[in-house]
C-alpha positions as CSV (number, residue, x, y, z in Angstrom):
1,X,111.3,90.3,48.9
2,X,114.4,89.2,50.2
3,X,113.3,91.7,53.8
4,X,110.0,89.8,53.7
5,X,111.7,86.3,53.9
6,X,114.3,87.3,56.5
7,X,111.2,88.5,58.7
8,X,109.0,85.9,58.3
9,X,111.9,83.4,59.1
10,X,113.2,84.8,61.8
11,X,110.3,85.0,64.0
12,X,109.7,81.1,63.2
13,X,113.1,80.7,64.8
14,X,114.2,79.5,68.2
15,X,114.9,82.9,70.4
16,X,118.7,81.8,70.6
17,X,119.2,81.6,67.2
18,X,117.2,84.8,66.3
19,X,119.0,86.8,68.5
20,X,122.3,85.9,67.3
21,X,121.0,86.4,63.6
22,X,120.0,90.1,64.8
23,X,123.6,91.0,65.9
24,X,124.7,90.4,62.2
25,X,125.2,93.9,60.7
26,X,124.3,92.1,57.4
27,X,120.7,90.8,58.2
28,X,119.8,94.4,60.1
29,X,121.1,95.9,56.8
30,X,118.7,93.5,55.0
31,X,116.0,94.2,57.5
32,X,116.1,98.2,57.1
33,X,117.1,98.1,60.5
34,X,119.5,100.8,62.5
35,X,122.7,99.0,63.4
36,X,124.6,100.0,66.5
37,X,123.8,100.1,70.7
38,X,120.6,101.7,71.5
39,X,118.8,103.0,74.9
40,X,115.0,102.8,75.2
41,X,114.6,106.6,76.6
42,X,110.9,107.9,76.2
43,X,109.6,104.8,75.2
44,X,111.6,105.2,71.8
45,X,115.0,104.1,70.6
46,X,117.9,106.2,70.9
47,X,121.5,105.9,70.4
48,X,123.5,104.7,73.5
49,X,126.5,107.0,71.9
50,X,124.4,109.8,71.1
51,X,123.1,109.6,75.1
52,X,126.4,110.1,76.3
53,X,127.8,112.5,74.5
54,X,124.2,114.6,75.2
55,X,125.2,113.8,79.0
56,X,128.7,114.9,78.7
57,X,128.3,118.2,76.7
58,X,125.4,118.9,79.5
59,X,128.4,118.4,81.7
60,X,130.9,120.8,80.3
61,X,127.9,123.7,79.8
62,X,127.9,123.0,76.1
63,X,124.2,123.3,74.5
64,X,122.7,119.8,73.5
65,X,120.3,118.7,71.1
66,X,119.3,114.7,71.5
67,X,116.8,113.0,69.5
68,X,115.1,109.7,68.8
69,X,116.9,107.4,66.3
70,X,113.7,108.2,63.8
71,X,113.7,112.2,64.7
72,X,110.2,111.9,66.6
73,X,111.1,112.5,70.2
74,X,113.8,115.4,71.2
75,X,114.5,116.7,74.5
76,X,112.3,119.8,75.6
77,X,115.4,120.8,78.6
78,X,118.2,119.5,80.1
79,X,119.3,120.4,82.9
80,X,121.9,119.6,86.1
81,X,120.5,119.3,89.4
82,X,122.6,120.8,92.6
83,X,123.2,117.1,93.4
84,X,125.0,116.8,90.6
85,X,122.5,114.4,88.4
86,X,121.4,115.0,84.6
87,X,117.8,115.4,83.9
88,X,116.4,115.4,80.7
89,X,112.7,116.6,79.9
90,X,110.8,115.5,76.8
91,X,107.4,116.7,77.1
92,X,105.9,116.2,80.7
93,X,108.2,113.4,81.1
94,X,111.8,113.9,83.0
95,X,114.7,110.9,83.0
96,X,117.3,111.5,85.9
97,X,121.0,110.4,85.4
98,X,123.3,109.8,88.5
99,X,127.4,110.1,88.7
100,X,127.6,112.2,85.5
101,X,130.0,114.3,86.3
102,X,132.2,111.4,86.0
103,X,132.5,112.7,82.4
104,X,133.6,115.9,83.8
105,X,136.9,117.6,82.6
106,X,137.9,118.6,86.3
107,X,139.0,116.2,88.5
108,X,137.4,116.9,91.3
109,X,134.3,117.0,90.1
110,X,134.8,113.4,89.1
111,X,136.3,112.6,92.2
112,X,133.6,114.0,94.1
113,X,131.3,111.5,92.8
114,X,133.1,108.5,94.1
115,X,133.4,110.1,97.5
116,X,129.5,110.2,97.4
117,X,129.3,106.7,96.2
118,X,132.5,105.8,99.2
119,X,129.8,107.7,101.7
120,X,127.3,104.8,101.5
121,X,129.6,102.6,102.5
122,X,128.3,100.3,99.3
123,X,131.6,100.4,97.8
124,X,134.3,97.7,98.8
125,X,137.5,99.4,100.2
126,X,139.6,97.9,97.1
127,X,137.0,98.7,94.5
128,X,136.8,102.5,95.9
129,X,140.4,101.8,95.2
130,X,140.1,101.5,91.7
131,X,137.2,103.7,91.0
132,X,139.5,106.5,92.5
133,X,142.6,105.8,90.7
134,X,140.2,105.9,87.3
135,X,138.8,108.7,88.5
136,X,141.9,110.8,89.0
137,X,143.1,109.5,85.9
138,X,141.1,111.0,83.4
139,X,137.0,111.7,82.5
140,X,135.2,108.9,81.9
141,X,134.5,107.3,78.6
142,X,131.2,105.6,77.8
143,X,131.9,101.7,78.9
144,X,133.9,102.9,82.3
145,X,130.7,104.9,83.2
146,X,128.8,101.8,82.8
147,X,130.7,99.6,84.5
148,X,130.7,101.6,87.5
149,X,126.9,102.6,87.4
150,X,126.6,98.5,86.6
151,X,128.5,98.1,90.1
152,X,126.7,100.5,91.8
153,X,123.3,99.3,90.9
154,X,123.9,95.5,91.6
155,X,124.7,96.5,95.7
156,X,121.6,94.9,97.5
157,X,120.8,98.7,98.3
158,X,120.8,100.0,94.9
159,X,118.6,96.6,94.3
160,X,116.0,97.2,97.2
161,X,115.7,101.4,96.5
162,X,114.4,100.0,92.5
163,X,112.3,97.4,94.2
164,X,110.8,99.9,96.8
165,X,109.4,102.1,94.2
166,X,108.3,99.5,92.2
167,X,106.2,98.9,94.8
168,X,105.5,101.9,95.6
169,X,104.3,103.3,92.1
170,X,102.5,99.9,91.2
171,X,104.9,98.9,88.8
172,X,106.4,95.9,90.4
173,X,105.5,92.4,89.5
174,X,106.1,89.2,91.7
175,X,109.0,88.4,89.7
176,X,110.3,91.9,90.5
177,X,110.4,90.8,94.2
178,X,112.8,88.5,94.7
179,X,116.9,88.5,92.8
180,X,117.2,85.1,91.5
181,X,121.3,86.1,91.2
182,X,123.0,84.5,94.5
183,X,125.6,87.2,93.9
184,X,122.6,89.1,95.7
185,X,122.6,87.0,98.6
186,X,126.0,86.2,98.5
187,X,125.8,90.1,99.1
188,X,123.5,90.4,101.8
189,X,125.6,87.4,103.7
190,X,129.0,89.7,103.1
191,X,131.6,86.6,103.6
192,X,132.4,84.4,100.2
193,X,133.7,81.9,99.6
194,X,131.0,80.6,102.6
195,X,132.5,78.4,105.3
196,X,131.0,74.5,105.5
197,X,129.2,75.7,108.9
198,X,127.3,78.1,110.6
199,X,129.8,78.2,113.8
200,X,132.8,79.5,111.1
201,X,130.7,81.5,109.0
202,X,130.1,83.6,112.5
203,X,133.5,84.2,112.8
204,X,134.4,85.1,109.4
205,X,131.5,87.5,109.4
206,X,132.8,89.0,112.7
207,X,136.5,89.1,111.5
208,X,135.5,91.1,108.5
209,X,133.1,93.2,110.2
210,X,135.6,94.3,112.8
211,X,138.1,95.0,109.8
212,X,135.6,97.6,108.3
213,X,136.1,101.3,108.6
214,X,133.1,103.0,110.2
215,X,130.7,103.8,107.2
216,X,131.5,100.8,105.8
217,X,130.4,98.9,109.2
218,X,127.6,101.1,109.6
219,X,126.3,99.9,105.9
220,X,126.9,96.5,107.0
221,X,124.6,97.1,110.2
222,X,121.7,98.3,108.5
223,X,121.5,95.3,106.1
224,X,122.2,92.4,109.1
225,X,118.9,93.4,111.1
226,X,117.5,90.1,110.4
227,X,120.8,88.6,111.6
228,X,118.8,88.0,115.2
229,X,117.4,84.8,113.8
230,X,120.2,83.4,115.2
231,X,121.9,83.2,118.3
232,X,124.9,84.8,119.2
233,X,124.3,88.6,118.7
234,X,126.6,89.3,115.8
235,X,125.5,92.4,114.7
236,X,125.9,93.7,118.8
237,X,129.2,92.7,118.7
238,X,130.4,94.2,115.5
239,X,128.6,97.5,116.8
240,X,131.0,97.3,119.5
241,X,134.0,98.7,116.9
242,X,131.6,102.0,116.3
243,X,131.8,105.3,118.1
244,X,129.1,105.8,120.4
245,X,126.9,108.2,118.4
246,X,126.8,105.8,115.5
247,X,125.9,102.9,117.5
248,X,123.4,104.6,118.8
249,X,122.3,105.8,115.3
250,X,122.2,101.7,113.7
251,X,120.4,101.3,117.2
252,X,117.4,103.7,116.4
253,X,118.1,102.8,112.5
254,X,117.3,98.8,113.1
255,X,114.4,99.6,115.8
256,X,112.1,101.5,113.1
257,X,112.4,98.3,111.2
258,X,109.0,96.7,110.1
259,X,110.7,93.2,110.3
260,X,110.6,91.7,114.1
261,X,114.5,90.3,113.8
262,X,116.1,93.8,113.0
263,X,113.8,95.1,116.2
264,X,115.5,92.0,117.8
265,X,119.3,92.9,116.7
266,X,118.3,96.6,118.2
267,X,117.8,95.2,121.8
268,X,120.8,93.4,121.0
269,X,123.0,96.5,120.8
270,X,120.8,98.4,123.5
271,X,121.5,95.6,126.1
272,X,125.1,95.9,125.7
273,X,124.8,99.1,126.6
274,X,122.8,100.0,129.0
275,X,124.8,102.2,130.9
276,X,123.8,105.0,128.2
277,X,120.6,106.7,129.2
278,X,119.5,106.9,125.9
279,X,120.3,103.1,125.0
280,X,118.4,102.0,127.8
281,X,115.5,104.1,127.3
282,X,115.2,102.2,123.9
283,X,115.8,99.1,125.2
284,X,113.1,98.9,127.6
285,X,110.9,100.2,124.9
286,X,112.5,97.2,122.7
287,X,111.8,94.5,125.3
288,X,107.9,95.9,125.3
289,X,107.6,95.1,122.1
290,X,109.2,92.2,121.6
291,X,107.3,90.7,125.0
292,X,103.8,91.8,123.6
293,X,102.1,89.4,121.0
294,X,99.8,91.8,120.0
295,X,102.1,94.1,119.4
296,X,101.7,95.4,115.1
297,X,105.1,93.9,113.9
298,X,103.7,90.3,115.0
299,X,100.1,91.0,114.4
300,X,100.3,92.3,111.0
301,X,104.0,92.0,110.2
302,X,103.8,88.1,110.4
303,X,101.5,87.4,108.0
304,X,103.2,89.7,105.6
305,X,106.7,88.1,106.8
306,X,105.2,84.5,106.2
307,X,103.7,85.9,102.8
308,X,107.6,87.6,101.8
309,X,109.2,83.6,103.1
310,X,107.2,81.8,100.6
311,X,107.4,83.7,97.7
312,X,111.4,84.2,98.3
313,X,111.6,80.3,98.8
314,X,109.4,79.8,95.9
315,X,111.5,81.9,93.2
316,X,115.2,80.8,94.4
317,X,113.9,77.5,94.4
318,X,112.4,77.3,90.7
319,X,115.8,79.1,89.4
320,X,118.4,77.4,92.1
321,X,119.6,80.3,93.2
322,X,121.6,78.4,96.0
323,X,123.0,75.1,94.4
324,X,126.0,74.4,95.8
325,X,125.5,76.4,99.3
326,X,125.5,75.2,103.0
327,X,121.7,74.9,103.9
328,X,122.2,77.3,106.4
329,X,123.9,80.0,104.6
330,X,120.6,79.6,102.2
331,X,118.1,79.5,104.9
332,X,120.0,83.1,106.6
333,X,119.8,84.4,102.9
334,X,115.9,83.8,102.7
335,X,115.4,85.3,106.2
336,X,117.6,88.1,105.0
337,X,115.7,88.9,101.5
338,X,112.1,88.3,103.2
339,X,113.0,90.6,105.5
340,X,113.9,93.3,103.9
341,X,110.8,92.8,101.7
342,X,108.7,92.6,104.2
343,X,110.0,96.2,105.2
344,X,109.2,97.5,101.5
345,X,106.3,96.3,101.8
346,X,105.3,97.8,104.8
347,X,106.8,101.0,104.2
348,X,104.6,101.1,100.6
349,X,101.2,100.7,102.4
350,X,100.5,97.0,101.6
351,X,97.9,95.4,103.1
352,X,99.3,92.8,104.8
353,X,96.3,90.3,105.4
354,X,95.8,90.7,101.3
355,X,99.0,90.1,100.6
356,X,99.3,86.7,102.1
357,X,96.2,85.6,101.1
358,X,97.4,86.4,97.2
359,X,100.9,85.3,97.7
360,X,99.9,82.0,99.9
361,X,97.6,81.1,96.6
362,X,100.3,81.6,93.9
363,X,103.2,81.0,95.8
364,X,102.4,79.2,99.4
365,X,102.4,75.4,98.7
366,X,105.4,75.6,95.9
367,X,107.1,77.1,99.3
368,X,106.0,74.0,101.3
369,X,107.7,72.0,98.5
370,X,110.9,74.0,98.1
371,X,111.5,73.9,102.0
372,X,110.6,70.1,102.1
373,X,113.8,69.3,99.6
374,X,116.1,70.1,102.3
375,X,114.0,67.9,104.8
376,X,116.8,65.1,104.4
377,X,120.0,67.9,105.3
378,X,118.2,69.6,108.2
379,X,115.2,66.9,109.3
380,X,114.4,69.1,112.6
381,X,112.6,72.8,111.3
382,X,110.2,73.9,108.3
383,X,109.4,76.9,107.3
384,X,106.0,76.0,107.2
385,X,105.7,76.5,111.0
386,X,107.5,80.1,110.4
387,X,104.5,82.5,112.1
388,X,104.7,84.9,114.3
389,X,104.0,82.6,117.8
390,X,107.9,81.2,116.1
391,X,109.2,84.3,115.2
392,X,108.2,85.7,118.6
393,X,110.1,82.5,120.6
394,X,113.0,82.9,118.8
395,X,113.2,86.8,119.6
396,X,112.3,85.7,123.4
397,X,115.1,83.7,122.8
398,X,117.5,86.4,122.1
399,X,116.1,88.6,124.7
400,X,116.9,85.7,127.1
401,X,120.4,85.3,125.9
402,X,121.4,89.2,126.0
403,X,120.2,89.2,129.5
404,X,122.3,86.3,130.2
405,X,125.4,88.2,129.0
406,X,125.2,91.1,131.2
407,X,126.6,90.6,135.2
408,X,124.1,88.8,137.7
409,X,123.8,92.2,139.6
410,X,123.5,94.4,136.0
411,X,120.3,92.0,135.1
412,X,117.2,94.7,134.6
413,X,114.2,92.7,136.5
414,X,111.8,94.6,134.5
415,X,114.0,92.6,131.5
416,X,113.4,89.6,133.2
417,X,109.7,90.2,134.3
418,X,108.7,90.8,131.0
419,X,110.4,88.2,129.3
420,X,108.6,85.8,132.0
421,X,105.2,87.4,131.3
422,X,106.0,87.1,127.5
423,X,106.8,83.2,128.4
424,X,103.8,82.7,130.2
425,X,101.4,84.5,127.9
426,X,102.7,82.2,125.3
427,X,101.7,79.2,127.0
428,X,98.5,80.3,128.4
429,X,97.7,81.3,124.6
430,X,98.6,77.6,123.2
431,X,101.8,78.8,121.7
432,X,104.2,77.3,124.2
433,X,105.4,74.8,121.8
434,X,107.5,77.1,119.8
435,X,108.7,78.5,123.3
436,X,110.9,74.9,123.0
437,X,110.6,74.5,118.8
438,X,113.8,74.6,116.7
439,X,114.1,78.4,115.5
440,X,115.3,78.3,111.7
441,X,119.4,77.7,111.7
442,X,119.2,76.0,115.3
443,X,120.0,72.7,114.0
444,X,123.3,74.7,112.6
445,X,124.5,76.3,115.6
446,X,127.2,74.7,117.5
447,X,126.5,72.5,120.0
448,X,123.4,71.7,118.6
449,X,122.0,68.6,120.8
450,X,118.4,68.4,119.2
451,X,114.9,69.3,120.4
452,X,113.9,68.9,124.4
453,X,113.8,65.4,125.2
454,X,110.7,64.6,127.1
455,X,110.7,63.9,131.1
456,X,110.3,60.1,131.0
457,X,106.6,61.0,133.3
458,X,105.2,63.1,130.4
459,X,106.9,60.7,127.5
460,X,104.6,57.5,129.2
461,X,101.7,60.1,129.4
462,X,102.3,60.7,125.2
463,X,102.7,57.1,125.0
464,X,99.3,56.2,126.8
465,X,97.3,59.0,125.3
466,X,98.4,57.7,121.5
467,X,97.7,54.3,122.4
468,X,94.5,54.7,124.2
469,X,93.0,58.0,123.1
470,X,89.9,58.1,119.9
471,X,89.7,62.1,120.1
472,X,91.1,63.5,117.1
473,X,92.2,66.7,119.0
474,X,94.1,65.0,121.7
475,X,96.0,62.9,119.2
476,X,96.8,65.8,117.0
477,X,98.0,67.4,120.1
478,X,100.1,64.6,120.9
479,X,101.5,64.1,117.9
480,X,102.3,67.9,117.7
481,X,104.3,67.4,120.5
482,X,106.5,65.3,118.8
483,X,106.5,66.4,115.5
484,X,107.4,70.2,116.7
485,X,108.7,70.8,120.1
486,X,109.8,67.6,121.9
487,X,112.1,64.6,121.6
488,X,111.3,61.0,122.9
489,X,114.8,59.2,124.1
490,X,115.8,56.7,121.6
491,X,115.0,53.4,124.0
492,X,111.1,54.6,123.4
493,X,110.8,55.5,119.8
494,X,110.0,51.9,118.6
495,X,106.9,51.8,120.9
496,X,106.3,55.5,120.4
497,X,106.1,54.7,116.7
498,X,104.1,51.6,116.7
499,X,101.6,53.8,118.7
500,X,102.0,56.6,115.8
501,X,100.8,54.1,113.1
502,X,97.7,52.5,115.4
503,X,96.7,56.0,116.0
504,X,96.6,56.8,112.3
505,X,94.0,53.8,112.0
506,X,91.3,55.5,114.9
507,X,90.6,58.9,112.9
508,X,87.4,59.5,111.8
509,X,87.8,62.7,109.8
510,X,89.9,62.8,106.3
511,X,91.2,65.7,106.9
512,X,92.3,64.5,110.6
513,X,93.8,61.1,109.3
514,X,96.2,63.2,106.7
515,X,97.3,65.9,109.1
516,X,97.9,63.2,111.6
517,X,100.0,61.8,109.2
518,X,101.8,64.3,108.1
519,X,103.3,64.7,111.8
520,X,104.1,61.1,112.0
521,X,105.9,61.4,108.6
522,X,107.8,64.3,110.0
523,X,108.6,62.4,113.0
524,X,109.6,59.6,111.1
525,X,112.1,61.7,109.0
526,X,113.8,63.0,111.7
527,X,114.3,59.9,113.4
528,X,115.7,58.3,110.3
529,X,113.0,55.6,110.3
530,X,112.6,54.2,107.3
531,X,110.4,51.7,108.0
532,X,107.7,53.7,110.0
533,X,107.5,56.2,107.1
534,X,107.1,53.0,104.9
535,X,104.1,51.7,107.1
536,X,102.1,55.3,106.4
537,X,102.8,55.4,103.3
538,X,101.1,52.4,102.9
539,X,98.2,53.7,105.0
540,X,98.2,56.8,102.6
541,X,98.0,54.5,99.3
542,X,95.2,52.5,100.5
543,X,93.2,56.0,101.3
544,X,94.1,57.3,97.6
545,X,93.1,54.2,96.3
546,X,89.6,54.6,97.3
547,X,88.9,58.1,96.8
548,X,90.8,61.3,96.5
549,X,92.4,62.8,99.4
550,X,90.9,66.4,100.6
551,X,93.9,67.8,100.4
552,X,94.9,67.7,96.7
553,X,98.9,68.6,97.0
554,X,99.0,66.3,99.9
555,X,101.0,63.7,98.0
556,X,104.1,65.6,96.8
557,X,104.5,66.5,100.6
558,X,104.4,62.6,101.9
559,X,106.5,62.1,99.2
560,X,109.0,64.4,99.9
561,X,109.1,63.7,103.7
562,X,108.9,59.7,103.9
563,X,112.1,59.9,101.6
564,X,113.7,62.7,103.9
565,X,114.3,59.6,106.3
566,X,117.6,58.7,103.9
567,X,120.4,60.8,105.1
568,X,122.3,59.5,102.4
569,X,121.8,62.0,98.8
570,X,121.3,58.9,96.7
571,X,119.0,56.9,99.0
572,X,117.1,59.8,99.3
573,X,117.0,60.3,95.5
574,X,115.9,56.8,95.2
575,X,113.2,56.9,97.8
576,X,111.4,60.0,95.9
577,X,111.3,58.7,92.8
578,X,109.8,55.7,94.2
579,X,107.4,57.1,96.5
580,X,106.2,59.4,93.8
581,X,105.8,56.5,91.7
582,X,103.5,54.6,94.0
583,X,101.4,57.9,94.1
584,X,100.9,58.1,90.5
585,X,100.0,55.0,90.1
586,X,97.5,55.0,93.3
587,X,95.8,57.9,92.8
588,X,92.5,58.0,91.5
589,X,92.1,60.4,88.5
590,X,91.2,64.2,89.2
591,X,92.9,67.1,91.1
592,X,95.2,65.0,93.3
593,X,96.8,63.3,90.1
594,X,96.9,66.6,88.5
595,X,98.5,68.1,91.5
596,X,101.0,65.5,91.5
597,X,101.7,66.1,87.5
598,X,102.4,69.9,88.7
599,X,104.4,69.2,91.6
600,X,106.8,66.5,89.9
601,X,107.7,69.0,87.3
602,X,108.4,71.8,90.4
603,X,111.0,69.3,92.0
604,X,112.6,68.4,88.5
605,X,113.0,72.9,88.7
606,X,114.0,72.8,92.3
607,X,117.1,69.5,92.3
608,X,118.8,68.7,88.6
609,X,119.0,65.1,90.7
610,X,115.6,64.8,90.9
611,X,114.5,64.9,87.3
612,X,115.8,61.4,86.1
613,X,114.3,59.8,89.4
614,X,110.6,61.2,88.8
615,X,110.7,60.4,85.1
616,X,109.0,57.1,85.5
617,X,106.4,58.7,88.2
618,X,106.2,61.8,85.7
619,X,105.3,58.9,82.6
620,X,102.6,57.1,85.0
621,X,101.1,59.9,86.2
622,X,100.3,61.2,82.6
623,X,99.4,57.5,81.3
624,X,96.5,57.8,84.1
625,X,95.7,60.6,83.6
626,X,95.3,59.9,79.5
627,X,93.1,57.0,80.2
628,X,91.0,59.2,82.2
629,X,90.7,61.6,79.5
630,X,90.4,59.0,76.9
């Protein structure tokens, strides 16, 4: 009776509370439950003590005999593998366990083990350190064997090998995809406590990269492929410290990459040495594809790059994986993890054009969210314009820049050629305006001076065309301009803008009118005018009024943006919660206010700030949406 209570209460009970309760050796007693740690082996419960004793007597030759907690499930063999890992068999089924001879009596047999961890390169030198001196000490007992496998397995390498065969057997969910720990990132970035800017964060990273011994550096390499989404060549710098056989090696290591930067941090290296045949054999090849637009890794590998951004973004966000850190240390860190998904991905056989159509449904426009919360830091790039014609201009980019390093004599003209075909392609093809975009952590770098500013010539031709033109496509165009690629000088910005809001009037098609101001939104947010974002939101209200927009989400994204034109924190708290507010209450029941329900409760996830400013656009929203239903 007093079993049947305990159960029937406990599963009524919040999970906190029950949890606790079942740690109590008195209610598992009551419960006819086994008391003690346990390992799920087999699908069934075993004892975690019982394990390692198995493991350590398989160790020392001794016979062993392991079975399930109830008796059901024993081990059919055991066994020890010439690379020094336990397996144990029950039926058809085998369980593989690294690093046991760390239970070894011998001590070099234990210390063997950390040498083979130390070979990777995964291990800090002061936690090798350690692991040595514990190892030399004496075998290890059941919580020190943890602790190291615990350390081991939380590496970003460790991390990626569970995710890539994840995804390679089919196990692997979405959620499975993307660490929501920043101690991953932190990680993958490899300098904490992170400087305030991008500019010291460089030299940190170089100082400790040049501090490394080789395998150490060499691990280092491998993961900072992606590091050519910025300027500077980093990772061909610290290559400079390794012998020339391994730099070749991380050279031919980075180039098989499926992610475009890493291919872009290998022509990095390459082009610093050029005077090795073999180096500039690859580098040409490097340049070729880089140069060609068609080439697979922008072709199919951009999609599926895209597809890995927004679910990355999407997941940090909604658990705030990177409160507290410099926007561009958290914008390196989702290049970084997309990256190296994208390169699982690829390597499993994943379709790339499928998985951005799934991952833009579930994932794509709580992306376009996230990235729009840090509109009011860093008013200049989106990740929404993150395709490959960007990703290719920023590794044209780089390309330029290595070129630029080498002597004026040294300069390959069949670099330079291609680069200007590349350039030229690009702008016959309608993509020049990334050519002179923002790349992600531009607005970071130092010395930073903002987008092109316009010739004045081609500024009054912008000026005329928005004043004068009807054409939906050469406003669009016009306003693209602005909204992407180009500055207009701050003497012409109050005409420019007065021309913005007139041309928002002469749209015919929905669809046009809200794209069109979208970019004057954007335009508005970077030029810190308030008042312009003011005047089309009050355009925008007047449309909802009426009848609901075609694009549902579209009103979380105005809101977002016409309050990114506060550069102040609280300002810009202010303005969402009161442009969300005018939304809710303009919106005509149906998808859009429902959209807006769903989006409101995203930000509360994405900023703790943001919750107590939305609460009275959350209420309204609901209140309209009630009468609706009612």
């Amino acid at each position: 009776m007093k079993a049947e209570f305990f159960r029937s209460a406990i599963v009524k009970l919040p999970e906190e509370v029950a949890s606790v309760m079942l740690r109590d050796p008195t209610v598992l007693a009551i419960l006819g439950l086994p008391q003690g740690e346990f390992v799920q082996l087999w699908g069934e419960r075993f004892e975690r003590t019982a394990m390692f004793d198995a493991l350590r007597s398989l160790v020392r030759g001794e016979t062993i005999n392991l079975s399930s907690f109830d008796g059901a499930t024993t081990t059919d063999e055991a066994r020890l593998d010439e690379d020094g890992s336990a397996v144990l068999r029950s039926g058809t089924e085998g369980l593989r366990f690294q690093h046991v001879r760390l239970f070894s009596d011998i001590g070099a047999e234990r210390a063997s083990v950390i040498d083979e961890i130390a070979a990777t390169g995964e291990l800090s030198a002061d936690r090798e350190m350690a692991w040595r001196a514990a190892a030399e000490h004496a075998p290890f007992d059941d919580e020190l064997f943890i602790a190291l496998q615990g350390e081991a397995d939380a590496t970003p390498e460790a991390v990626y090998r569970e995710m890539a065969q994840g995804i390679s057997n089919g196990t692997a969910i979405f959620d499975d995809l993307v660490p929501i720990e920043s101690q991953h990132y932190a990680s993958l970035l490899g300098v904490w406590p992170l400087p305030d800017t991008l500019g010291a964060y460089k030299a940190a990273w170089v100082d400790m990269a040049q501090g490394l011994d080789q395998a150490r550096l060499c691990r280092l390499l491998r993961l900072s492929g992606p590091f050519a989404a910025m300027q500077s060549g980093l990772v061909a710098t610290a290559s400079d410290s390794l012998d020339p056989p391994e730099r070749l090696e991380i050279m031919q290591f980075l180039a098989s990459r499926a992610d475009p930067f890493s291919v872009g941090a290998a022509f990095e290296v390459a082009s610093r040495n050029i005077d090795n045949a073999a180096m500039r054999e690859l580098a040409n090849d490097l340049i070729g594809r880089i140069c060609n637009h068609q080439h697979p890794m922008y072709e199919t590998a951009g999609p599926a790059l895209e597809a890995a951004l927004a679910i990355t973004i999407s997941l940090t966000a909604r658990n705030r994986t990177f409160d507290g850190w410099p926007l561009y240390a958290k914008r390196l860190a989702l290049i970084l993890h997309a990256s190296h998904l994208l390169r699982m991905l690829r390597a499993a056989g994943v379709d790339p054009a499928n998985l951005a159509e799934e991952i833009g449904k579930r994932f794509g426009s709580q992306a376009r969210l996230a990235g729009l919360c840090d509109t009011r830091e860093a008013p200049v790039f989106q990740f929404h314009y993150f395709g490959a014609g960007l990703v290719q201009a920023m590794l044209i980019d780089r390309v330029t820049e290595a070129i630029s390093r080498l002597q004026a004599a040294s300069r390959p003209e069949e670099w330079i050629g291609e680069r200007d075909k590349a350039v030229s392609g690009a702008v016959e093809a309608g993509r020049g305006l990334f050519l002179v975009a923002a790349g992600a952590l531009d607005e970071f770098e130092d010395g930073w001076t903002g987008l092109t500013e316009l010739e004045p010539k081609f500024a009054d031709e912008n000026l005329e065309r928005l004043r004068n033109e009807n054409g939906s496509s050469v406003l669009l165009n016009e306003l693209v301009k602005i909204a992407v690629a180009f500055e207009v000088s701050p003497d012409k910005r109050s005409d420019v803008g007065a021309a913005i809001l007139a041309a928002l009037t002469r749209f015919a098609e929905p669809a046009d009118h809200l794209m069109a101001a979208e970019f004057g939104l954007q335009i508005a947010a970077r030029w810190r005018d308030g008042d312009m974002a003011d005047q089309i939101i009050g355009l925008l209200l007047a449309a909802v009024q009426k009848e609901e927009l075609p694009d549902s989400g579209a009103s979380a994204r105005y809101t977002m943006l016409a309050a990114a034109t506060a550069a102040d924190r609280a300002e810009w708290l202010d303005r969402v919660g009161q442009m969300a507010r005018n939304f809710a209450l303009s919106h005509q029941p149906g998808n859009g206010l429902q959209n807006l329900r769903r989006a409101i409760n995203l930000l509360c996830d994405f900023d703790s700030g943001l919750a107590p400013k939305l609460a009275s656009a959350k209420s309204c929203a609901m209140l309209a949406y009630d009468r609706f239903d009612g």
